[in-house]
N, C-alpha and C positions, 0 to 999 in steps of 0.2 A: 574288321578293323581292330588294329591292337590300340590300347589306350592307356598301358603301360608306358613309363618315360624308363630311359637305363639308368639305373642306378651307380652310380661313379665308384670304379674301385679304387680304392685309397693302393698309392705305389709303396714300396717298400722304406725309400727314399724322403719322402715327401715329411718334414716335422715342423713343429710350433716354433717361436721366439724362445729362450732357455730365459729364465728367471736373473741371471747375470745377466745375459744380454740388454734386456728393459733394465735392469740397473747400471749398467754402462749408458746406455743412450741419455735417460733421465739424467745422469751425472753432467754428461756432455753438454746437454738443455742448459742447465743451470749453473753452467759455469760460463755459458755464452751470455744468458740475461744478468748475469751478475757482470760481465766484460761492459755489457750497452747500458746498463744504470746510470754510472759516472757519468757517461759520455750524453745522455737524455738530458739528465740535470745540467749540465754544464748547456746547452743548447736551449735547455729552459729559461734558464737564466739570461743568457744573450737576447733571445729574447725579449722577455720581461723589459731588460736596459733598452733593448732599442723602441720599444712603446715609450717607454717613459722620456726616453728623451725628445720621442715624438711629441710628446705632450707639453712638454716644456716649453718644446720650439713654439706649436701652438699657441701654447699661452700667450708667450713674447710677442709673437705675432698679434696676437689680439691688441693686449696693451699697446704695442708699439701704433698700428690700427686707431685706436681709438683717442692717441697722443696726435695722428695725422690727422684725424677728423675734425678733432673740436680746440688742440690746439694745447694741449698738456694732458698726463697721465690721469687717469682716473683718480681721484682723490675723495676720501671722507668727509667731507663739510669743510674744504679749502685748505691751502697752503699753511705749511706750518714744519714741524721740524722730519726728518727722517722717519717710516714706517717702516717697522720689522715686522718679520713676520707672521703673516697674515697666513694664519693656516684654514686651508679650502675644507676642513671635515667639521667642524661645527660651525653653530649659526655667534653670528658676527661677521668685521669687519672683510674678512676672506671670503668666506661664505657670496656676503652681499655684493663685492666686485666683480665674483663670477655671474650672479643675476644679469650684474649689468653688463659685461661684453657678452651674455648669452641674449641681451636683446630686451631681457624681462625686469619689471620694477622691482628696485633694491632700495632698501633703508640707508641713506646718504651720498650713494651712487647718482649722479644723473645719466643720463645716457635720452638725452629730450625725442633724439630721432628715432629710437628704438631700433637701433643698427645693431643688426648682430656679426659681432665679429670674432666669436668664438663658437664653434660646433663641433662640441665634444664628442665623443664617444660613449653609449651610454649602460651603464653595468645594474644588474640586478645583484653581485655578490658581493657590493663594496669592495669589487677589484677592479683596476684599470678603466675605470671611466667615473663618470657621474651618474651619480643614485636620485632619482625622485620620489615625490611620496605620491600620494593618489591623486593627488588635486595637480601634477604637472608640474611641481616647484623643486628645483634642486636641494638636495640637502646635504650635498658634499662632492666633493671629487677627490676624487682617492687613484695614488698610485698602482701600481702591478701587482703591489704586496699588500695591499691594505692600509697603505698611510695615506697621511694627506702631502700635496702640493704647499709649498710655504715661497711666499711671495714675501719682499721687501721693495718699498717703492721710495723714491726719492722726492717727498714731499716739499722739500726746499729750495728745486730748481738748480742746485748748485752742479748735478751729473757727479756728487761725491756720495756714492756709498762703501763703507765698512765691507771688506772683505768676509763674510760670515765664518768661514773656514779658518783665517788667522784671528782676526780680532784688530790687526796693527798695522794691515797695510788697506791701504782705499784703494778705491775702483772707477774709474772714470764714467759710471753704469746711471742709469735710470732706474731700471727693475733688474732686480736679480729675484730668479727663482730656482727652489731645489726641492728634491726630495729626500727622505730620510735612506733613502735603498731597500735591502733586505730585511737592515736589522730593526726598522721601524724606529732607530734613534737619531733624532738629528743632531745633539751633539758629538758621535762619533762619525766624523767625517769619512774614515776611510773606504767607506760603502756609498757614499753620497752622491747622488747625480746633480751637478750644479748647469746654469744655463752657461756660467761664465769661462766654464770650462772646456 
């Protein structure tokens, strides 16, 4: 019995990749991921906006919610003039109105029935959802980029709030909510996700 394999003769013909050749390819590579870059970001970004304006609707949805329930917007210890706002990443008035359409006890919120009429989404990287700490309590909600949600509610029943974006023209709203966008500034508007918009 032979137990020898045959040993393969190399053709005459037969050669490697030339050193130009892998540097032509590689070029071609990297002229393709540099074409789909732009094009990723810009889809990232879309994206991103359309979370966020999920979020927004959400909200409104909420407030509007809990205005059908108990018979007016959620308010801070009663009626009184105009609230601007109310930004959802630190502890205060923002903060505490999401406790309350999330169902949980907030400092001047009531919500007696413990309705929950907000179920966010929930983020570990202080992006696009709400953060908790250990004990199960919110400690912010934050946009796609890492801002906060800014809520303005119309404490004085009149359905008159302040255009945020002009300054000079009114709004026939109850709540208006926005985000700052990308650039994490909410007085430059032109990146700004508004609900009213």
């Amino acid at each position: 019995m032979n137990t020898h394999l045959p040993i393969p003769q190399r053709t005459g013909n037969a050669r490697g990749f030339t050193l130009i050749e892998l540097l032509i390819v590689i070029t071609i590579i990297a002229i393709l991921a540099g074409m789909a870059f732009p094009v990723t970001n810009r889809v990232i970004n879309q994206a991103r906006k359309a979370e966020c304006n999920q979020m927004i609707s959400n909200l409104e949805t909420a407030i509007k919610g809990y205005q059908l329930e108990y018979g007016h917007i959620p308010l801070n210890g009663g009626a009184g003039a105009d609230v601007y706002d109310l930004p959802t990443d630190i502890a205060g008035p923002g903060l505490e109105l999401l406790k309350c359409l999330m169902g949980l006890p907030s400092a001047g919120y009531t919500n007696p029935r413990q309705i929950v009429f907000f179920e966010p989404k929930y983020s570990d990287s202080g992006r696009g959802g709400v953060v908790i700490d250990a004990m199960g309590v919110p400690t912010g909600l934050f946009d796609p980029w890492g801002g906060p949600y800014l809520i303005s509610l119309d404490a004085d029943f009149d359905k008159n709030l302040p255009d945020r974006e002009t300054t000079t023209a009114t709004l026939r709203k109850d709540v208006l909510i926005y985000s700052p966008g990308p650039d994490n500034n909410p007085a430059v508007w032109n990146d700004n996700l508004m609900s009213w918009k």
